[in-house]
DRENNU-968473 format. One line per field, with one value per residue (C-alpha): residue in three letters; x, z, y. Coordinates in steps of 0.2 Angstrom, whole numbers, plus 5000, padded with zeros to 4 digits. Layout:
N
torgu ALA; ...;
xx X; ...;
zz Z; ...;
yy Y; ...;
//
This chain:
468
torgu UNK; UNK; UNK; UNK; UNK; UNK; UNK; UNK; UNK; UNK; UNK; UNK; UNK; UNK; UNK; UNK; UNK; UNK; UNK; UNK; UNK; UNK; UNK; UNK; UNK; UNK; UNK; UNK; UNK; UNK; UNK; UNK; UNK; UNK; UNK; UNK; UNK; UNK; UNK; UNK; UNK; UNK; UNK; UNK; UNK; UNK; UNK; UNK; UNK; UNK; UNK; UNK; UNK; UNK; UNK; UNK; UNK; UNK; UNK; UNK; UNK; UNK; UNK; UNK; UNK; UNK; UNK; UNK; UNK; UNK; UNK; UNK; UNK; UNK; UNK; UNK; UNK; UNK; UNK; UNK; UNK; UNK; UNK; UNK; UNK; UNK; UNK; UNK; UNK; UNK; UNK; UNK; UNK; UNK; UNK; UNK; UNK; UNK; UNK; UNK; UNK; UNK; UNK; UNK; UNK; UNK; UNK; UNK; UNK; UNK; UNK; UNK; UNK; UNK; UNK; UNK; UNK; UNK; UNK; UNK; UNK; UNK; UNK; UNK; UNK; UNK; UNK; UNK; UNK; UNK; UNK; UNK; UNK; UNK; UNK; UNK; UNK; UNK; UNK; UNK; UNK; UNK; UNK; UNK; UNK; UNK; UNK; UNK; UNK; UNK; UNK; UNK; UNK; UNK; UNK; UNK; UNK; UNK; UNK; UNK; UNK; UNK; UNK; UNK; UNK; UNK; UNK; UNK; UNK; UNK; UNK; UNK; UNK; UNK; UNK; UNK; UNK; UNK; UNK; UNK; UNK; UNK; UNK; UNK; UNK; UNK; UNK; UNK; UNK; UNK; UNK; UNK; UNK; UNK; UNK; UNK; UNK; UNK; UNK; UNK; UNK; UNK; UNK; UNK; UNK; UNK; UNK; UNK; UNK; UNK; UNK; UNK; UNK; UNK; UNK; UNK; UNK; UNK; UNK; UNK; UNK; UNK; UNK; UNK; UNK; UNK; UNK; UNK; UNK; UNK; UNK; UNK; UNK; UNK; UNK; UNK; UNK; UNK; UNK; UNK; UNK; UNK; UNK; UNK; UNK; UNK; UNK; UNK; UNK; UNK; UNK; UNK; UNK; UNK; UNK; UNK; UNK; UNK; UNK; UNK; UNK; UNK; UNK; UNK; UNK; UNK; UNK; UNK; UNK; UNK; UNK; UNK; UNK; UNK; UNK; UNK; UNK; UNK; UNK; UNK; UNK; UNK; UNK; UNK; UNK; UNK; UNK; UNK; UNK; UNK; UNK; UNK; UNK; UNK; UNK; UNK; UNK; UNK; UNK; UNK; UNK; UNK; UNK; UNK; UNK; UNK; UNK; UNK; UNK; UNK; UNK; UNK; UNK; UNK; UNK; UNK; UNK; UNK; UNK; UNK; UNK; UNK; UNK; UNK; UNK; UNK; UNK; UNK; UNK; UNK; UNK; UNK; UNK; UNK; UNK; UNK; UNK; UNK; UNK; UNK; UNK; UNK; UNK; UNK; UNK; UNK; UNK; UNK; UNK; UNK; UNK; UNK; UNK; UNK; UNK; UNK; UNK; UNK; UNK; UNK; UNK; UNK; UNK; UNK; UNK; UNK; UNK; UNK; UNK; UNK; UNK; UNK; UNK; UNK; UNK; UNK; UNK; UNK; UNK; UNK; UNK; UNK; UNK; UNK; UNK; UNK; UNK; UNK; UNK; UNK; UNK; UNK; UNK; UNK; UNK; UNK; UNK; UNK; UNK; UNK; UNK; UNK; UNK; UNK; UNK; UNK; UNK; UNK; UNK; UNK; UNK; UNK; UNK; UNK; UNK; UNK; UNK; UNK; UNK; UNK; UNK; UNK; UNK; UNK; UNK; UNK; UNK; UNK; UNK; UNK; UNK; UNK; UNK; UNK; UNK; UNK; UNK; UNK; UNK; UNK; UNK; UNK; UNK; UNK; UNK; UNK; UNK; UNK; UNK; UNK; UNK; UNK; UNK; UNK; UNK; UNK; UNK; UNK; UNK; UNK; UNK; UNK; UNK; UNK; UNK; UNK; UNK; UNK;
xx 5000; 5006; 5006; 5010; 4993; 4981; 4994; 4994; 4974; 4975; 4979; 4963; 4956; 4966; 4963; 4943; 4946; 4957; 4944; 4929; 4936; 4944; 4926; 4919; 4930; 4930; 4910; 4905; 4921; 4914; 4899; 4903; 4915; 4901; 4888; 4876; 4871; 4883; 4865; 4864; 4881; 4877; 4872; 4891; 4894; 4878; 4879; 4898; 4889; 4875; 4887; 4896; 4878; 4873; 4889; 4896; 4883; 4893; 4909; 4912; 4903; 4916; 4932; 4927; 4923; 4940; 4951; 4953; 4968; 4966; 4948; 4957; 4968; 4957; 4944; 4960; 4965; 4944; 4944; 4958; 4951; 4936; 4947; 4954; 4937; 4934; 4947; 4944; 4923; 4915; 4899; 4887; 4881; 4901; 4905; 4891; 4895; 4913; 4908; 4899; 4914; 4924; 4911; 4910; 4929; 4927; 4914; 4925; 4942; 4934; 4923; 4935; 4952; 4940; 4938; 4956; 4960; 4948; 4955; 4972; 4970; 4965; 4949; 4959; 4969; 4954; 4957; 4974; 4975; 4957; 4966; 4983; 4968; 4961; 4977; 4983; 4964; 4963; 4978; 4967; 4954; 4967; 4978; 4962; 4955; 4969; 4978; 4961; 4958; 4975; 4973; 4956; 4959; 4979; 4978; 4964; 4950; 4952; 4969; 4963; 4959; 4975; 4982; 4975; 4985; 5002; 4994; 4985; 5000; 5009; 4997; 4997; 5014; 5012; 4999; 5007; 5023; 5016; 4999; 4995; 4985; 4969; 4961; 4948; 4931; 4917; 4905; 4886; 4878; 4876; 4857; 4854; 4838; 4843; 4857; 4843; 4830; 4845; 4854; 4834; 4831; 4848; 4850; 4830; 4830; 4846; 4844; 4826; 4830; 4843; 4834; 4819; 4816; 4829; 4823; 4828; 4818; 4798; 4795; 4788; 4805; 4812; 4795; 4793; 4810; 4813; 4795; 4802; 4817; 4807; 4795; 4812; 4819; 4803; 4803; 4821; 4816; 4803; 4815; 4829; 4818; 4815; 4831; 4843; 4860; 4856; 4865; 4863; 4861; 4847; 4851; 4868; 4858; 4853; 4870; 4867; 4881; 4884; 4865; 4869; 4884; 4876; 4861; 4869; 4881; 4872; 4862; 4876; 4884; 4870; 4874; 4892; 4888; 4882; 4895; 4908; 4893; 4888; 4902; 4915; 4898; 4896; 4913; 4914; 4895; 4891; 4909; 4915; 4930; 4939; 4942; 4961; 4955; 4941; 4951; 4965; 4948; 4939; 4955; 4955; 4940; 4954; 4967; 4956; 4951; 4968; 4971; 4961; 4970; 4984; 4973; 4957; 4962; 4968; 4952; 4938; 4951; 4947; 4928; 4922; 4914; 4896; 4903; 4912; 4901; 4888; 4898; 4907; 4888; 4881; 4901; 4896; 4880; 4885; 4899; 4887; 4874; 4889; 4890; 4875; 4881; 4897; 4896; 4911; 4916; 4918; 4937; 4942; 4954; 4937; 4930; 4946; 4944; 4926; 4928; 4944; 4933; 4919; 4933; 4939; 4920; 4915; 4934; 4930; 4914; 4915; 4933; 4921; 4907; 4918; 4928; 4913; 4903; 4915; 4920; 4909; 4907; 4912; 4925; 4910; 4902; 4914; 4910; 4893; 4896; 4907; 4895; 4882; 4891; 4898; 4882; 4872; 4888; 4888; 4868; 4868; 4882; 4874; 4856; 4868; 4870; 4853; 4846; 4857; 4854; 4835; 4835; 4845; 4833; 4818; 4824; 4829; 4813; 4804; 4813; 4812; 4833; 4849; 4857; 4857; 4869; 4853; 4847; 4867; 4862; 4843; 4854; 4866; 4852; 4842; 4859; 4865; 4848; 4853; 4870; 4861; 4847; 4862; 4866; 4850; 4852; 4867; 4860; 4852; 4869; 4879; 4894; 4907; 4900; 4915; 4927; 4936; 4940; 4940; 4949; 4937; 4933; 4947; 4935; 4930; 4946; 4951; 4936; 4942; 4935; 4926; 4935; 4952;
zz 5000; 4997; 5014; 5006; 4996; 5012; 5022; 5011; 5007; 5024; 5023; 5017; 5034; 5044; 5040; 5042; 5058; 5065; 5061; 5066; 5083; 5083; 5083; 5093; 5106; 5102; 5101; 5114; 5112; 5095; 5098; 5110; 5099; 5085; 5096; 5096; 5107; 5110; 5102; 5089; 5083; 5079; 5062; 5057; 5062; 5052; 5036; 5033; 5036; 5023; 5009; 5011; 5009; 4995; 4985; 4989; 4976; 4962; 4969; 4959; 4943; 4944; 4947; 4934; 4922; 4927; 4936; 4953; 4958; 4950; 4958; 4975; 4973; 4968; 4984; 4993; 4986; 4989; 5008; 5010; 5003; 5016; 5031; 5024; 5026; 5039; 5049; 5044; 5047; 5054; 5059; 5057; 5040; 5034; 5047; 5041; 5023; 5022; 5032; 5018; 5005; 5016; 5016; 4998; 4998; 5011; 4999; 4984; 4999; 5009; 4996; 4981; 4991; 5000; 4980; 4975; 4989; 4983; 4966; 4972; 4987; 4985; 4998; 5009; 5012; 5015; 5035; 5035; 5023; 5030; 5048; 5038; 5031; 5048; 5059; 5052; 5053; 5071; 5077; 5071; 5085; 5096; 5095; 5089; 5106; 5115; 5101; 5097; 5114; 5118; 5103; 5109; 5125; 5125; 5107; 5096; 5088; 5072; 5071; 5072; 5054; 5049; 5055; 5039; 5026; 5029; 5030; 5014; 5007; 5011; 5004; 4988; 4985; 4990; 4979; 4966; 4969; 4975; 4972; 4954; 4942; 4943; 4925; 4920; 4918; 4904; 4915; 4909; 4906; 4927; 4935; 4937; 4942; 4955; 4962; 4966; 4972; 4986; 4988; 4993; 5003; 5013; 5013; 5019; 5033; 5040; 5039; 5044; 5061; 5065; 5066; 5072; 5089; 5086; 5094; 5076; 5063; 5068; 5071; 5052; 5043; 5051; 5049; 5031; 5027; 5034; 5027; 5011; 5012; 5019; 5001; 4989; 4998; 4994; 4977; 4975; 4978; 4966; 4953; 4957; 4953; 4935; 4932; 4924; 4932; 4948; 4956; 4970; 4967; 4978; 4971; 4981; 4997; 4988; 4995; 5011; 5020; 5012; 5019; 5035; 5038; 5031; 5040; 5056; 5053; 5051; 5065; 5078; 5067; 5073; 5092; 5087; 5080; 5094; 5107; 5101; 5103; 5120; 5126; 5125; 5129; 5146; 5150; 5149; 5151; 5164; 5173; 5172; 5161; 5150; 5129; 5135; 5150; 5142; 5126; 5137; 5143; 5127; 5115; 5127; 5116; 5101; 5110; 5111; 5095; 5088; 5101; 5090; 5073; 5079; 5085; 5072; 5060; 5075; 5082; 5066; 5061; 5077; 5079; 5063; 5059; 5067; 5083; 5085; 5080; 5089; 5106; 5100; 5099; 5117; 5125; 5114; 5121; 5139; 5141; 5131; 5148; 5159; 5152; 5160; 5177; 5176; 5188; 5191; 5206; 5195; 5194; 5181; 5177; 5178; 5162; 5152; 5156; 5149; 5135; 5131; 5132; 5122; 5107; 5108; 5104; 5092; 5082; 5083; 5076; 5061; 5056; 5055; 5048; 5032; 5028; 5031; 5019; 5004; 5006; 4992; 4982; 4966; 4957; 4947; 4960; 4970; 4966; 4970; 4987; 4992; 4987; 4997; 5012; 5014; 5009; 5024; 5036; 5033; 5034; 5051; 5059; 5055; 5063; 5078; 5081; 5077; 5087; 5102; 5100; 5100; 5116; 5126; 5119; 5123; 5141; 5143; 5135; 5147; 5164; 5159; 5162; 5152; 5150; 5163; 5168; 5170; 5152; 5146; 5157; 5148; 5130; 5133; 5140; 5125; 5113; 5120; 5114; 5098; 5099; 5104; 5090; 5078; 5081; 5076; 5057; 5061; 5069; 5052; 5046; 5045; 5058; 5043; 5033; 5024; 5028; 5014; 5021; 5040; 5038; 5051; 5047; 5040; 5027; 5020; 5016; 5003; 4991; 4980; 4982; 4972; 4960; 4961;
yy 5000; 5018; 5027; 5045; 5046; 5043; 5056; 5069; 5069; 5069; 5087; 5093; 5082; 5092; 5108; 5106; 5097; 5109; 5124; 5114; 5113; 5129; 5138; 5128; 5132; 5152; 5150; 5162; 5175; 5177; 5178; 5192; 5201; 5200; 5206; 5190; 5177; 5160; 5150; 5161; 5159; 5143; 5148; 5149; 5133; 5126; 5136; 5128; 5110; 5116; 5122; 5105; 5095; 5107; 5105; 5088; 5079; 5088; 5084; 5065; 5072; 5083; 5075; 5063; 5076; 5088; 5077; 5072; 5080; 5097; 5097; 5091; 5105; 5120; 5114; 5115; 5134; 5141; 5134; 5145; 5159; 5157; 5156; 5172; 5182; 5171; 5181; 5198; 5198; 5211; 5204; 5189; 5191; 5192; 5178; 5165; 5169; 5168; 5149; 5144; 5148; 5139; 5125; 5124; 5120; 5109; 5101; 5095; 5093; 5077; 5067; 5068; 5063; 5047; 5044; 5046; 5035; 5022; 5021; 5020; 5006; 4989; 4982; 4972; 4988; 5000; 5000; 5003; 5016; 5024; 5024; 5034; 5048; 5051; 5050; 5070; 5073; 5068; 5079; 5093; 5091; 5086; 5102; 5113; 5114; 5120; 5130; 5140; 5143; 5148; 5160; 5164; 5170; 5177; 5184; 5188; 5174; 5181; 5173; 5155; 5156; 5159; 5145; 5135; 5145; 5138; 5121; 5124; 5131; 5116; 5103; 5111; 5108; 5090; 5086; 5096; 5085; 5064; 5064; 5052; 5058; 5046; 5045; 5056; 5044; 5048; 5059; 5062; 5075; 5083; 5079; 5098; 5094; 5083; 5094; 5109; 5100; 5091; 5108; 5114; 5098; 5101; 5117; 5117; 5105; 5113; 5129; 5128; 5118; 5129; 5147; 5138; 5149; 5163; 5180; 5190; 5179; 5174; 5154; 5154; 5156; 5143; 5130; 5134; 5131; 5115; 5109; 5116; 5105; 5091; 5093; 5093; 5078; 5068; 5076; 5071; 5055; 5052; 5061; 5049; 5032; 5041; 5048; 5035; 5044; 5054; 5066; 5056; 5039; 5030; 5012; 5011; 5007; 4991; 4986; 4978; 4984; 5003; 5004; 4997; 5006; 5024; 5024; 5018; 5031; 5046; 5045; 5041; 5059; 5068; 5063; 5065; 5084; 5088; 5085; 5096; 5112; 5109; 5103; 5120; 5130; 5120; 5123; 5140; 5148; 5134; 5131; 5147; 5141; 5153; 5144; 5138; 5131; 5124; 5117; 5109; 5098; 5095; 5088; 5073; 5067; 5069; 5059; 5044; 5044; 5046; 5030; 5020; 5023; 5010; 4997; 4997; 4985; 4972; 4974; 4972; 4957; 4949; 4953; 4960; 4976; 4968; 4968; 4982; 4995; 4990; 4989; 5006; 5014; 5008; 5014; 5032; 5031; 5028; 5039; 5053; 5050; 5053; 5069; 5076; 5071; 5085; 5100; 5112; 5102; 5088; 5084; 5088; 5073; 5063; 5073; 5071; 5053; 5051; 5062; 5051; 5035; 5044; 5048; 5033; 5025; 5038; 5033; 5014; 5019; 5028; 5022; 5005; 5013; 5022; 5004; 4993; 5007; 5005; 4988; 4980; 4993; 4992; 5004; 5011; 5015; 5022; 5039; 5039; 5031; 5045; 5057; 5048; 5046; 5065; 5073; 5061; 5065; 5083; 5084; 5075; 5084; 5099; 5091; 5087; 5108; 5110; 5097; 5102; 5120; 5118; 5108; 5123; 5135; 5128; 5125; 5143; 5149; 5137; 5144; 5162; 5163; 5162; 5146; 5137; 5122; 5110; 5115; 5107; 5092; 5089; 5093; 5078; 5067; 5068; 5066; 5051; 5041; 5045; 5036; 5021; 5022; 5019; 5002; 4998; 4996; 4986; 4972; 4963; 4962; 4947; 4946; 4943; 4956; 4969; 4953; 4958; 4971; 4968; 4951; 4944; 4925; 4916; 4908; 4925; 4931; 4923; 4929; 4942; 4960; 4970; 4981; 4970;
//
């Protein structure tokens, strides 16, 4: 296997990473600096996730149609550009809008290097070199948190963006220099139709969850919008079942597997979207923390997950994908409860310890989840898989701040105060069912299921994968 693709698409990884946690870190200092509320805020965080599910669709037509790596490299150029404006904002509207560009960088970064990877890595490689992609991603939430709120609090936040121009700088001259040229594939003629009526349904149900019960737009923008997206994704599908090459297509969940492993997934992404929100908010609005203090707790979660990365592929080899992800959901869910039970006399050695157990659950996870999803797909598919997968992990990351954002709003509109530490307490509560909701499309499948890849059962190894 080659070790320096996965590495240096791993770039793009840790770039988003990094300024994910970064923000979420600096949440409330912006907020202040910006003149909004912490909650409210939460719009930057959401319209990033929605230019992601609006463009990523596009992403394989496009890299089949222009090139991978030239597509790679341009998505790589427009996120800087975005964290540029980023750090010179003057105010939400600026703020939320130079997100999105970044977003739609982001976009083409993630789907299209998972797609030169597949192209590039045989199946009974596809954990190792998927634990090598996500290693460099990993150290961007594990030195995010403490970095940005070093930054945050000692300096200024706009300078946490910036931090993503020597990075981006540096994996253009990488790619430039080591990454292959995939062949160029015949693309069709793009489903324009289909990529509206999914950037409406996305963009919809996102957008429309996320403003529901802010103070500065009345309750009807935000229910029309997300009954708006709801309507497009229904029409989507009805378009999809006509439409002989989809934007998006619906067929690849007829693999057993990809459809297990999506679906279970995405709904563990929403709990797992949520977590990095509430958390730095609790720490600092709650516990009094200031972003540093708070950071030096939260990157624990990143330790633990980066843990996992040398241990994976031992682990599926000896218990298959099955079994892991399902025990790796219910430790999520668990230590997601635990949560709820923090105060500010809570040691705080005790917090880093669970939030080092919960990344070392949500790692096993989805590290399973992307391998077990892609390993019996076939090369022709590959591309709409990755298109599948980002635009569902994007959509429910972005329902995670939503849907953690509307339980703290409703429980300070309920008690007539600000944010309370009991309101943080109700939010996690209700997150962790969803960690445990996930393993629920995973328990039809069959325990050697993504053998091939996973190596678990001797007797399966030996049948050839898909694509080789």
């Amino acid at each position: 296997m080659n070790r320096a693709v996965p590495l240096i698409l791993a770039v793009a990884l840790f770039m988003e990473q990094m300024d994910s946690t970064v923000i979420a870190t600096a949440l409330p200092t912006i907020a202040a600096d910006l003149g909004v509320g912490p909650i409210t805020l939460k719009l930057a965080l959401t319209s990033y996730m929605v230019a992601l599910a609006v463009f990523i669709p596009i992403s394989g037509w496009m890299a089949d149609t222009f090139g991978a790596k030239k597509v790679f490299r341009c998505a790589i150029l427009v996120f800087m550009i975005g964290s540029i404006f980023c750090a010179i904002s003057g105010n939400l509207i600026e703020f939320v809008m130079a997100r999105f560009l970044q977003g739609m960088g982001g976009a083409m970064m993630t789907p299209v290097g998972r797609l030169v990877l597949l192209r590039t890595t045989k199946r009974s490689d596809l954990v190792s070199a998927m634990a090598l992609l996500t290693i460099p991603a990993l150290v961007g939430p594990l030195t995010g948190p403490p970095i940005g709120g070093f930054i945050t609090t000692y300096f200024s936040w706009h300078w946490i963006f910036i931090i993503n121009i020597p990075v981006g700088i540096l994996g253009l001259i990488m790619t430039g220099i080591y990454l292959p040229e995939i062949e160029k594939r015949a693309s069709l003629r793009i489903d324009f139709l289909g990529f509206l009526l999914t950037a409406f349904a996305a963009a919809g149900v996102v957008f429309g969850l996320s403003v529901i019960g802010l103070p500065a737009l009345p309750p009807a923008v935000g229910i029309s919008a997300t009954l708006t997206g709801i309507a497009c994704a229904v029409a989507y599908v009805f378009h999809a079942r006509r439409h002989p090459f989809p934007i998006l297509n619906l067929r690849i969940f007829e693999n057993a597997a990809f459809r297990a492993a999506t679906i279970g997934g995405t709904i563990f992404r929403i709990s797992t979207g949520a977590i990095p929100f509430l958390m730095p908010l609790m720490l600092q609005l709650a516990f009094g923390l200031n972003p540093f203090q708070s950071g030096l707790i939260t990157f624990a979660g990143a330790g633990g997950a980066l843990t996992v990365k040398f241990i994976a592929k031992r682990v599926y080899r000896a218990i298959g994908f099955k079994t892991t992800l399902i025990c790796a959901g219910c430790v999520g869910a668990v230590t997601t409860v635990v949560n709820g039970f923090f105060t500010p006399q809570t040691p705080h050695m005790a917090i880093i310890l669970f939030l080092f157990i919960s990344g070392l659950a949500r790692s096993f996870f989805f590290t399973g989840a992307n391998a077990l999803s892609y390993s019996e797909i076939e090369d022709s598919q590959a591309s709409q898989a990755t298109s599948m997968s980002s635009v569902l992990q994007q959509v429910s990351l972005a329902l995670g701040v939503a849907f953690a954002a509307s339980i703290l709003e409703a429980a300070s509109a309920i008690s007539g105060t600000h944010l309370q530490l009991a309101d943080f307490h109700l939010a996690f509560y209700a997150v962790s069912i969803m960690s445990l909701l996930a393993i629920i499309p995973l328990l039809p499948l069959d325990k050697y299921a993504g053998a091939v890849a996973s190596g678990h059962g001797a007797g399966l190894q030996a049948k050839p994968a898909p694509g080789e």
